[in-house]
C-alpha positions as CSV (number, residue, x, y, z in Angstrom):
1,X,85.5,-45.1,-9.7
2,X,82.4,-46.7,-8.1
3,X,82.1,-44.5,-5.7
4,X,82.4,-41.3,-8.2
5,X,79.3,-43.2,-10.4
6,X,77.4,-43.9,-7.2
7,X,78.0,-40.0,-6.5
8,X,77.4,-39.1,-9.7
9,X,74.0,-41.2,-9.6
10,X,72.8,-40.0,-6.4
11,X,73.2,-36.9,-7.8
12,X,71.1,-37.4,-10.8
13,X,68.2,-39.2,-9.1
14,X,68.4,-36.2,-6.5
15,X,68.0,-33.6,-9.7
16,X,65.7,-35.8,-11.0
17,X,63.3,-36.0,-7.6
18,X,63.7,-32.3,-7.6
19,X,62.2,-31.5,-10.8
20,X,59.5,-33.7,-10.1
21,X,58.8,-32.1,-6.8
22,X,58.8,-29.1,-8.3
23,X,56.1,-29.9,-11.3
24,X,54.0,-31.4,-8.9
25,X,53.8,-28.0,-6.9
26,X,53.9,-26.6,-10.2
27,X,50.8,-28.3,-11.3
28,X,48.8,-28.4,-7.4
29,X,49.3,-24.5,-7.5
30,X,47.4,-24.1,-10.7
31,X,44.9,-26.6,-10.1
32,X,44.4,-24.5,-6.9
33,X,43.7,-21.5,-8.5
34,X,41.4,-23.1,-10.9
35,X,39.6,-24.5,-7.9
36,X,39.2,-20.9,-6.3
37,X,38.0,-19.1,-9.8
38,X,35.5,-21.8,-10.1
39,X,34.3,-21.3,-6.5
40,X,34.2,-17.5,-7.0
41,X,32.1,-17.6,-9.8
42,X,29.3,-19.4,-8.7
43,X,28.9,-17.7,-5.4
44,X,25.8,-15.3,-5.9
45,X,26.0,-11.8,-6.6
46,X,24.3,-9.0,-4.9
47,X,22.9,-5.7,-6.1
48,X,23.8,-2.9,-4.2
49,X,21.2,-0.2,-4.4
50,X,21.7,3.3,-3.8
51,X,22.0,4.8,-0.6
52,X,19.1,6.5,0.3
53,X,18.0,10.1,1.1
54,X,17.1,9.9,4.6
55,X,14.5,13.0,3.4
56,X,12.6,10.1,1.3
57,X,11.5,8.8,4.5
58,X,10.4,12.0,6.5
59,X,7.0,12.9,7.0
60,X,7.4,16.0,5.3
61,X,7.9,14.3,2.0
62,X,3.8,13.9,1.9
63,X,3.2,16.8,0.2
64,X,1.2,19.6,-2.5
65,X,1.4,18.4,-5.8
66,X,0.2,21.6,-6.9
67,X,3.7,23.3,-8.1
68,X,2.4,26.3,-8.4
69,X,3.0,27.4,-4.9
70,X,6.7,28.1,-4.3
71,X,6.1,28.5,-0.6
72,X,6.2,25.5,1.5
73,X,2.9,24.4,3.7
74,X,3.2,24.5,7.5
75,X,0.8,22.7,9.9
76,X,-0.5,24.1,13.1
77,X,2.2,22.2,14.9
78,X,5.0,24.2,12.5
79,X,5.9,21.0,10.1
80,X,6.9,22.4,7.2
81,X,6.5,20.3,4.0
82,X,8.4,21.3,0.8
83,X,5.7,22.4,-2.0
84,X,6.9,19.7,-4.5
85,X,6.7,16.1,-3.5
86,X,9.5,13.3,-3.9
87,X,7.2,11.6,-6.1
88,X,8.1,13.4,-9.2
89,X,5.9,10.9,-11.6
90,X,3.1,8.7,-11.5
91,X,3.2,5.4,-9.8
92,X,3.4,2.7,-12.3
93,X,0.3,0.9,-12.0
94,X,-0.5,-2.9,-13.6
95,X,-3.8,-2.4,-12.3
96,X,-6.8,-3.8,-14.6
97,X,-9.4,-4.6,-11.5
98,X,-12.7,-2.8,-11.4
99,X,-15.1,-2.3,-8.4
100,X,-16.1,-6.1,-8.1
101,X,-13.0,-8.0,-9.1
102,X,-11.1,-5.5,-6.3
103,X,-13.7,-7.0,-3.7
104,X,-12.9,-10.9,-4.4
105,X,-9.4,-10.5,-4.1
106,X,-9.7,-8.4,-1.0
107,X,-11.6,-11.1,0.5
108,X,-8.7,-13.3,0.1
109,X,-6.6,-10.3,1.5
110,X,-8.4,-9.9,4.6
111,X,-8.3,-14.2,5.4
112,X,-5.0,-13.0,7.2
113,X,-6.3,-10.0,9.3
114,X,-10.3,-10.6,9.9
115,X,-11.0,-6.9,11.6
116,X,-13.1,-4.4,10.0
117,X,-11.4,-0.8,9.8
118,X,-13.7,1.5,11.2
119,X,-14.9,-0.4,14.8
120,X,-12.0,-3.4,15.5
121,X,-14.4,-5.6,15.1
122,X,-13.7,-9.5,14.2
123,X,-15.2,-10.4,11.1
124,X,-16.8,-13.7,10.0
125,X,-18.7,-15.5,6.7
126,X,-22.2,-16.1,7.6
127,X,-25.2,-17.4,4.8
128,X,-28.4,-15.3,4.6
129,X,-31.1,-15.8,2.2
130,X,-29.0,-18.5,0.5
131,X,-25.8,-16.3,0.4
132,X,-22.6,-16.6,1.8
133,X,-21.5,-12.7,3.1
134,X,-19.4,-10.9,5.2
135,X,-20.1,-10.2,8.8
136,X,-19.4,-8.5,12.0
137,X,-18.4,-11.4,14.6
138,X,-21.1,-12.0,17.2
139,X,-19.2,-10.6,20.1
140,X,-18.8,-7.0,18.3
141,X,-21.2,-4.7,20.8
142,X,-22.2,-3.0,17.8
143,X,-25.4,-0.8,17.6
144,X,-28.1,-0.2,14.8
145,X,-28.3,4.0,14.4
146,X,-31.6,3.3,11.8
147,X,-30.9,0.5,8.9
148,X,-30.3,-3.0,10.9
149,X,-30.6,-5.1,7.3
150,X,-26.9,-3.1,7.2
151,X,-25.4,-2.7,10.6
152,X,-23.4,-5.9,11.3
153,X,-22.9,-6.7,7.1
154,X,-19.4,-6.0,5.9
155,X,-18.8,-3.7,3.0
156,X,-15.9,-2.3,1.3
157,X,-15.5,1.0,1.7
158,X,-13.6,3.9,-0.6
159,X,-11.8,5.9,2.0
160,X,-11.3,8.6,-0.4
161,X,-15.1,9.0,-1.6
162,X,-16.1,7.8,-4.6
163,X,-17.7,11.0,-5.2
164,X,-14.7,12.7,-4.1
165,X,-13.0,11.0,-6.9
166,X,-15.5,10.7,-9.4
167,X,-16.8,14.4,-9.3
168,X,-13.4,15.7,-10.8
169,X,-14.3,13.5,-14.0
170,X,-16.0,14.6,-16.9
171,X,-18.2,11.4,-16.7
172,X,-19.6,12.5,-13.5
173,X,-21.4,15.8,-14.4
174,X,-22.3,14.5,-18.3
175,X,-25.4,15.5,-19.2
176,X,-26.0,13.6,-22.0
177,X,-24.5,9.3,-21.2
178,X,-26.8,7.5,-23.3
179,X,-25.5,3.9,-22.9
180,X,-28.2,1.1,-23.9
181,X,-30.4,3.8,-25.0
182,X,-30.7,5.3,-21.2
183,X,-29.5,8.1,-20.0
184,X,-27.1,7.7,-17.0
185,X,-26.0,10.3,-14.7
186,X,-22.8,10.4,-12.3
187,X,-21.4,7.1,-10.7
188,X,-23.3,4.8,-12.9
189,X,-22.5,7.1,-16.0
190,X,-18.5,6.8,-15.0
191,X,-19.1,3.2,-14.6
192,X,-20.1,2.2,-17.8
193,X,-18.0,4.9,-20.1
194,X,-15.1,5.7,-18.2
195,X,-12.4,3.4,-17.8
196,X,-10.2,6.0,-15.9
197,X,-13.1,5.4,-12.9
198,X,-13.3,2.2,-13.0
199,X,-9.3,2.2,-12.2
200,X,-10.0,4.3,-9.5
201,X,-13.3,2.8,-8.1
202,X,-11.3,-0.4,-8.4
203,X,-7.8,0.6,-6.5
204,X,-7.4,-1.8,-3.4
205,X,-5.3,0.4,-2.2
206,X,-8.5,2.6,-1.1
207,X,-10.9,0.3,-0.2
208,X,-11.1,-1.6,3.5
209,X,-14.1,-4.0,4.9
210,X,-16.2,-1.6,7.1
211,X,-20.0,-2.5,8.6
212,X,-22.4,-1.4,6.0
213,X,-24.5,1.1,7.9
214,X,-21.6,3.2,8.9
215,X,-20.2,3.4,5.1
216,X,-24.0,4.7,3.9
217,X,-24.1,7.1,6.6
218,X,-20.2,8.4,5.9
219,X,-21.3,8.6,2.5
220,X,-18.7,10.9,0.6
221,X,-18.2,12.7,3.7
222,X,-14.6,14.4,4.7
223,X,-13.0,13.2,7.9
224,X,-12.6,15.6,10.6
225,X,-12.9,15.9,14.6
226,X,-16.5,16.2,15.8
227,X,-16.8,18.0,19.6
228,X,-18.8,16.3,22.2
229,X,-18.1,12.4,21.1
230,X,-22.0,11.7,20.5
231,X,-22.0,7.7,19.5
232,X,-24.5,6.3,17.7
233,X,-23.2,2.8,17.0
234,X,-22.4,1.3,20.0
235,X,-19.2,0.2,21.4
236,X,-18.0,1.5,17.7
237,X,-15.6,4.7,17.8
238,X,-16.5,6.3,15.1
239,X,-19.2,9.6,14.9
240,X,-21.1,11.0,11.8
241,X,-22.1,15.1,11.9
242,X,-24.8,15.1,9.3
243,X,-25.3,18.5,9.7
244,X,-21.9,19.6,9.1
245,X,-21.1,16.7,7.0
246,X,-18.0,14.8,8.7
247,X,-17.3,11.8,9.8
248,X,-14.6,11.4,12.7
249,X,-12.8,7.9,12.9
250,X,-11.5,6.1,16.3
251,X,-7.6,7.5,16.5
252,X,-5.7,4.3,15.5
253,X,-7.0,4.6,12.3
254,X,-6.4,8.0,11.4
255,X,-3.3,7.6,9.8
256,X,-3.9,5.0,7.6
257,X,-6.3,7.4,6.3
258,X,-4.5,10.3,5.4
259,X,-1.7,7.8,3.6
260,X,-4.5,6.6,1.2
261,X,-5.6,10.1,0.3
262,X,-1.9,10.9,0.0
263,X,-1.7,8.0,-2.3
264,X,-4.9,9.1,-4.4
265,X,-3.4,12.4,-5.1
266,X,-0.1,11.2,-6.0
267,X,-1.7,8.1,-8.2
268,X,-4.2,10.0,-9.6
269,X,-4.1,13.8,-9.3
270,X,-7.2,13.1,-6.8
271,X,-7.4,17.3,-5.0
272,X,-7.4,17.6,-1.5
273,X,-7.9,21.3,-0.4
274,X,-5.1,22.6,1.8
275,X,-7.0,23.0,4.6
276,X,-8.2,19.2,5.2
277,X,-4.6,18.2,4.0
278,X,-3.2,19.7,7.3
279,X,-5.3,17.8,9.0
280,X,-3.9,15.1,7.2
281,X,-0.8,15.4,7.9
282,X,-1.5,15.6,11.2
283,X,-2.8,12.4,11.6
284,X,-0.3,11.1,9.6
285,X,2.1,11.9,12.1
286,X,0.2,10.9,15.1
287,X,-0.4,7.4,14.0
288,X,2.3,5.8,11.8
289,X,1.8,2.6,10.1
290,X,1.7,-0.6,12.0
291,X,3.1,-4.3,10.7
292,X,-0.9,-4.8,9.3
293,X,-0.8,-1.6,7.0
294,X,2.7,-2.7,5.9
295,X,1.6,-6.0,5.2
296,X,-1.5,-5.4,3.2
297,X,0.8,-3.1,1.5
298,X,2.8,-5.8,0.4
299,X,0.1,-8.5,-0.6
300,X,-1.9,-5.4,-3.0
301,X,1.5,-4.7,-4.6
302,X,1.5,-8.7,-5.7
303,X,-2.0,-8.5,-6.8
304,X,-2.4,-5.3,-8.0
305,X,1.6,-4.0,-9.0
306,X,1.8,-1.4,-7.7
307,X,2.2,-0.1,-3.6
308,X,1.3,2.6,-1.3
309,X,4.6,4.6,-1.1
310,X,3.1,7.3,1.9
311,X,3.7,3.5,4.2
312,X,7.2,3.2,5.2
């Protein structure tokens, strides 16, 4: 009879330890799975954008944004580029800077990459006559054509001419801009009634630190090739046709130039005739953008909101 209660006890306790066992795995599986959920949900998500068109990247995306033309533009080197550009709107733009406030923050800009555009030469902050400017560093073999008050001083250039710009406003060609009771005629008539120009005089996104001499004698001169290579400015590459009105820049540079008018035409319906965009895209091919132009790209976006999209 003892034995059958110690069986019958044995038994019990052995039922007993098995329903334990079995809430305590019970209860460690679901506290397991709580643990997981929790550790799920604070591990970061990740927005996965759109694939995209590997066309959005090609060189023959930098195109005619005048529609009218159903036929697509070839090059001399047969690149055809499709008539109507990727860039189907206008580049949002947060930009408020005009001419002045575009310089300051450029100066800031340019403490990361000292080099002018148009030579490669090292730039430096001198004082003269009690001011602090911009200049040409003293090992830059630099030569005086006529104005040396200007030669070695640092200005900031508009790649795409102001007047290039500015003439395609009504402002520019107003006869009749009385502001203050004078009468002002083109820049300085877009200036102080248009705030359109001012955008556009202020873009940083078309303005780069050249030496003073060679931006008065580009002037609002178109870019080209020159034949013969005369030099007036030293060890400087770049040449000035006065006669035929060009201006040809050292070939490292020449793409970063046809990107900005690309970008002026795009941002503000600036023209370019067909002719001189060829060339363009030409150059654009021929010299794509280094890490510099990528970077600048990147600090004007934070400044200004918006980017160059022509630099990939």
């Amino acid at each position: 009879m003892i034995n059958n209660y110690l069986v019958e006890l044995n038994t019990a306790d052995s039922q007993s330890r098995t329903k334990s066992e079995d809430w305590i795995s019970t209860l460690l599986g679901f506290l397991t799975l709580v643990s997981i959920l929790y550790l799920v949900s604070c591990l970061p998500t990740r927005n996965v954008s759109p694939k995209k068109n590997s066309n959005q990247v090609s060189s023959a995306s930098f195109l005619d944004t005048d529609h009218s033309d159903s036929k697509p533009i070839e090059s001399d080197r047969n690149i055809t580029i499709p008539a109507e550009s990727i860039f189907a709107e206008q580049i949002p733009s947060k930009n408020k800077f005009n001419f002045r406030a575009a310089k300051i923050e450029l100066r800031k800009i340019y403490k990361n990459h000292p080099i002018d555009f148009y030579c490669g030469c090292g730039m430096q902050r001198i004082f003269k006559d009690g001011y602090s400017i911009l200049s040409v560093t003293d090992d830059c073999r630099i030569a005086t054509r006529k104005d040396p008050n200007r030669s070695r001083r640092i200005e900031w250039e508009h790649i795409v001419a102001a007047g290039h710009f500015g003439s395609q406003l009504a402002c520019w060609t107003k006869t009749n801009c009385q502001v203050n009771g004078r009468n002002l005629r083109g820049r300085k008539c877009c200036v102080k009634t248009d705030p359109a120009f001012n955008q556009m005089e202020g873009d940083m996104h078309n303005l780069r630190p050249v030496p003073g001499e060679i931006n008065n004698d580009r002037g609002n001169f178109d870019f080209g090739i020159i034949p013969g290579e005369i030099r007036k400015y030293g060890s400087c590459d770049f040449e000035v046709d006065f006669r035929k009105k060009i201006a040809e820049p050292r070939e490292e540079i020449r793409g970063d130039i046809a990107r900005t008018y690309f970008y002026m035409e795009k941002q503000y319906g600036v023209k370019i005739q067909s002719n001189y965009k060829k060339l363009l895209i030409e150059w654009n091919l021929m010299d794509p953008p280094d890490d510099w132009e990528r970077s600048r790209n990147l600090f004007i976006e934070k400044i200004q909101g918006n980017r160059n999209p022509f630099i990939q």
